[in-house]
N, C-alpha and C positions, 0 to 999 in steps of 0.2 A: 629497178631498170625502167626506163621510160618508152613507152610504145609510141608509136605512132601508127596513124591509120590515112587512110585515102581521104575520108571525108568524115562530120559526127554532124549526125542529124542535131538542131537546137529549135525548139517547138514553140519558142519565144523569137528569135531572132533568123534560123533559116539553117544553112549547110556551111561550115565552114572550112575551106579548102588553103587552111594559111596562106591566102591569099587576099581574101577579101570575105564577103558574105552574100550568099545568094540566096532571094526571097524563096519560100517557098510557102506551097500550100495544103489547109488539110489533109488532100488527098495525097500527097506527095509524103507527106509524115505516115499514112497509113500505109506506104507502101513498103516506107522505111521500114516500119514494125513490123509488118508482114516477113519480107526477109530477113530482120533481124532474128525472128521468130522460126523460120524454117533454118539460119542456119544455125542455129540454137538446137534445135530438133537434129537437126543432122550432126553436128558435133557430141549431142549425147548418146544419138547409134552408134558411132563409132568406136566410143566409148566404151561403149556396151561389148562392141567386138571384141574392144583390150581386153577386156574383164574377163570375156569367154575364154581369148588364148590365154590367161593366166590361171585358169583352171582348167584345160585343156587336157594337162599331162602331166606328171609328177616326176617324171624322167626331164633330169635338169638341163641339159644342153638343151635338147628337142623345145624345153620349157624358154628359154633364152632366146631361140631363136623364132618361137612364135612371139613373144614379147616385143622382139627390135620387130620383127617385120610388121607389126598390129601399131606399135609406136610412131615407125618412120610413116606408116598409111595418116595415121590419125595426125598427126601436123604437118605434114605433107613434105619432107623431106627425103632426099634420094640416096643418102647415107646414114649409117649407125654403126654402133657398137654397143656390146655390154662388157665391160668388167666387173669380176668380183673380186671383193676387199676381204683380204687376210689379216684377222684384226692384231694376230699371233705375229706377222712377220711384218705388217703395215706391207705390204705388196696390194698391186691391184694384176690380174692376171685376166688376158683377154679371152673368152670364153663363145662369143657370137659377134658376127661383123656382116656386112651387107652395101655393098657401092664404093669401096675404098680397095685402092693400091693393093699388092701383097708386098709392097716396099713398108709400105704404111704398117701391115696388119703384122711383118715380121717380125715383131719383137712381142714376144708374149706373155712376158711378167715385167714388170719394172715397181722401182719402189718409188713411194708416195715420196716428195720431198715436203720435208719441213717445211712452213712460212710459204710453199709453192700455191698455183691458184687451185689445183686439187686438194691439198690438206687445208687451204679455205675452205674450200667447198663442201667437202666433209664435216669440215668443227663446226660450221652455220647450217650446215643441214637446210641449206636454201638452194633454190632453183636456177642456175646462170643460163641469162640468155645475152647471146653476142649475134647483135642485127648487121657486126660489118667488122672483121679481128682488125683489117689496116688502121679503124679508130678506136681500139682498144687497145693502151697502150701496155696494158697487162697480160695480152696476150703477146705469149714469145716462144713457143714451142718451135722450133725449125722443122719437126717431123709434119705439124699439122701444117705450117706453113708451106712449106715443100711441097703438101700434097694438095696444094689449092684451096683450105677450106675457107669460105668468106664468113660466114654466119654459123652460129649451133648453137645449141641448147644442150644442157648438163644436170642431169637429174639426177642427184643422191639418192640410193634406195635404202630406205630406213625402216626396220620392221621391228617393234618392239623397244626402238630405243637402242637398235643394235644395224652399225653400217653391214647390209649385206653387199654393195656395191655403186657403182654409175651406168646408167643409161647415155649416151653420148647422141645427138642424132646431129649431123651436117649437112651443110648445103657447098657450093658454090660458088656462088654468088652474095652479093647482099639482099638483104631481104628485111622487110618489116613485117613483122609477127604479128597476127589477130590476137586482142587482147583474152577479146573474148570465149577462143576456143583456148589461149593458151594458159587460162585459167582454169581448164579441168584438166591440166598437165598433175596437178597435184595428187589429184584421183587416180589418174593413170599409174604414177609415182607408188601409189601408195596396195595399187591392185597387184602391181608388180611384186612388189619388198614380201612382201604377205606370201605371194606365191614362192618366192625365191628360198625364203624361209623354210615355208613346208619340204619343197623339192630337196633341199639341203639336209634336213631332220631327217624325211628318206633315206637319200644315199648315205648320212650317215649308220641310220638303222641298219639296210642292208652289209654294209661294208662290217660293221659288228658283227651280224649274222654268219659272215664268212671268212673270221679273223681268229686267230688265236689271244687270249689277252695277254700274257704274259711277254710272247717273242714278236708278235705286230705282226708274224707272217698270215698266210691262210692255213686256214683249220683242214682235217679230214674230210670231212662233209661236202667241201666246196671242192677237194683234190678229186674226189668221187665222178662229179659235175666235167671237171676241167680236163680232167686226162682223156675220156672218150671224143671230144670237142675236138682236140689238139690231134689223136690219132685222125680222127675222121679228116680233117683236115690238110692231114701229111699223107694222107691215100690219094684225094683226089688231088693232090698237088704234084704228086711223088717226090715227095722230099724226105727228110731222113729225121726223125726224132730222138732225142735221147733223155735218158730217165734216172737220175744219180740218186741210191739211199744212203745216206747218210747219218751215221750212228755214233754219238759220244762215246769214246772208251772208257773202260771202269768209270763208268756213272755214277753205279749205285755205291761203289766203293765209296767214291768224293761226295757223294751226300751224308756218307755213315759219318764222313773222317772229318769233316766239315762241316757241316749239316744244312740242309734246304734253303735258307737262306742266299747262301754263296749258289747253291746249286741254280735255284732260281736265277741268278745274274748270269751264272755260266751260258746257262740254255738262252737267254737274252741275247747276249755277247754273240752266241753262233747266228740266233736269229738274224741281227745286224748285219755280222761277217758275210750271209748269205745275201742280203739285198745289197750291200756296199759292192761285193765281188758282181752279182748277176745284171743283166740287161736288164732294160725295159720291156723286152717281149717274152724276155722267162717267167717262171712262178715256183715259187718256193712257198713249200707248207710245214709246219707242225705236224708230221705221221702221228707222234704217240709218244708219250713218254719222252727220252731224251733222241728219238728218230726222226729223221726231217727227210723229205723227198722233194725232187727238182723238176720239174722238165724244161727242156731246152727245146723249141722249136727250133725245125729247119738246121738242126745240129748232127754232124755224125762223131764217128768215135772220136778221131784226134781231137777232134774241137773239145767234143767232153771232156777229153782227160785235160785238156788243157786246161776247163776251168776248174774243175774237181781238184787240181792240183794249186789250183791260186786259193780255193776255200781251205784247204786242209793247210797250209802254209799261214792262211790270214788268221785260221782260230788259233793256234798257237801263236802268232803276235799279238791277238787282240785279250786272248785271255791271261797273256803275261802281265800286260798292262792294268786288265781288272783286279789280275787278282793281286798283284804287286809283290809285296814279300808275305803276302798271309798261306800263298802254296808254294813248296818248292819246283815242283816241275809245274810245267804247261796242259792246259787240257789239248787232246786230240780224239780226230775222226778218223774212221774208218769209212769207206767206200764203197759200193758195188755200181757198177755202169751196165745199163742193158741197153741196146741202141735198135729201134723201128726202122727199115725191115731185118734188121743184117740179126737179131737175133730173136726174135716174136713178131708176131704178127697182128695181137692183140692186147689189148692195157693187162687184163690178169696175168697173161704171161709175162709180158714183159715184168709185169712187177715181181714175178716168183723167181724169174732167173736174176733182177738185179736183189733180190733177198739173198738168195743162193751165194752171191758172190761177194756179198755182203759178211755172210757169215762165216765165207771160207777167210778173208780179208782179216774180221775178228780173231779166226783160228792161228792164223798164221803169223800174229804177235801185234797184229791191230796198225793203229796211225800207215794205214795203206791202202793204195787203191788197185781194185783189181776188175778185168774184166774177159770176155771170154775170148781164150788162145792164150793169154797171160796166165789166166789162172789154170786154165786145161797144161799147158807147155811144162 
């Protein structure tokens, strides 16, 4: 990319303003130096800022959005973004934004395209800067265009040899870019990728930490954590929670008659059936063994049974299919629903009346959901 600047001091022949050339003298050079010199100095404080927010915090959003706002200060631009790149699905998903549209910011995954100026920009792992998009005739986005942007910079973040994402920062207007500070973009680039990285290895750690390996749900340990959270919650809100256990039928039967293997897929197969059926504001765990527990914020009964009855319906489609003709019947659940306030008032209870009803459910020939007045009636 070719820069251009206002004027370039020449200590042989004077200032050249593509115009002409204007005499200049010793002192006139020294003064040059001088501010080239200060703002030399001040572009590697700033620098120095980037560096700071990218060792800031290890918590990754928070981490993104001290990066764009350290980035747009440090080359003075009044918009940005950060995407990160999913090397698994080629998507880039927007994660931190700052001075743009929410027309703009509304779309929050999109995939890379082939041969597009992103999947350039990725595979050369180099730095695009566009001092004016009207004379670039490669740039053709209708979204950026739509939303006014004259000028950006496009910084791949590369850490290890591995895309963690793009920095984006926008302007407005056209603009010509200091060469000289926009040559410690690469530093910036590079303080980033490093941070994104660790922050990422984090929330992966953590996310292991509270995951089961087998069924991808959350673990006991983390249900412990979550359920008081969710009560406390539904108290000062006064909203209504509910709490579904759920328990494979002859389990241990189909792992004698089958053996572990299948069993393992079975208990997989629910794990799925459970995140495929549930919200995004639910949480489903691994209880223990072949037992899975739910909560439902902001849920009362009918709504529970309504979903408890789409899970118990989904594992018998889903484990026909796994299991195909290697079993003859379907596996199935059984149920108990405890609902905050209308039957406990606290998570231990709750959890021992939907055990209770759990096990009356099991009793009473299983693949059933029961809860209280149903099961009392």
């Amino acid at each position: 990319m070719k820069f251009t600047l206002p004027g370039k001091c020449d200590t042989n022949n004077g200032i050249s303003f593509g115009m002409g050339v204007m005499p200049v003298t010793a002192l006139d050079c020294d003064n040059c130096k001088a501010l080239e010199l200060k703002a030399q100095v001040r572009a590697l404080n700033d620098l120095i800022s980037v560096a700071h927010a990218s060792v800031s915090t290890i918590e990754l959003d928070a981490l993104l959005s001290a990066i764009l706002d350290s980035a747009m200060s440090f080359a003075e631009m009044p918009a940005g973004s950060v995407a990160l790149y999913n090397n698994r699905t080629g998507e880039l998903s927007l994660r931190a934004h700052a001075g743009l549209s929410e027309q703009f910011v509304a779309q929050r995954v999109w995939a890379v395209t082939p041969g597009g100026l992103t999947d350039q920009l990725l595979r050369r792992d180099e730095i695009l800067f566009i001092e004016d998009t009207h004379k670039a005739d490669y740039f053709k986005n209708p979204l950026a265009i739509s939303e006014g942007i004259r000028s950006l910079i496009c910084i791949p973040l590369v850490s290890k040899g591995i895309i963690q994402g793009i920095l984006y920062l926008d302007d407005f207007q056209p603009r010509c870019f200091d060469t000289n500070r926009m040559s410690l973009i690469s530093v910036l680039a590079s303080f980033a990728a490093m941070a994104i990285d660790n922050a990422r290895l984090h929330q992966e750690t953590c996310q292991l930490a509270i995951t089961d390996p087998l069924t991808r749900l959350f673990n006991r340990r983390y249900f412990d954590t979550v359920l008081p959270q969710e009560l406390a919650h539904a108290m000062r809100t006064s909203q209504s929670l509910s709490l579904l256990l759920i328990d494979a039928d002859n389990f241990k039967k189909f792992n004698d008659t089958y053996g572990h293997p299948m069993g393992d897929r079975i208990l997989a197969t629910i794990g799925t059936a459970l995140k495929r059926t549930l919200r995004s504001v639910d949480f489903a765990f691994r209880y223990g063994g072949e037992e899975f527990v739910v909560i439902l914020p902001e849920t009362g009964l009918k709504s529970a049974r309504r979903v408890a009855e789409r899970i118990r319906q989904r594992v018998i489609a889903d484990s026909r299919r796994v299991m195909r003709s290697d079993v003859a019947d379907p596996v199935t659940v059984s149920t108990g629903i405890a609902c905050f306030p209308r039957d406990a008032d606290g998570g231990t209870a709750l959890v021992a009346v939907a055990d209770g009803l759990l096990y009356q459910a099991k009793g009473a020939g299983k693949n059933r959901i029961l809860f209280r007045g149903e099961a009392e009636s």
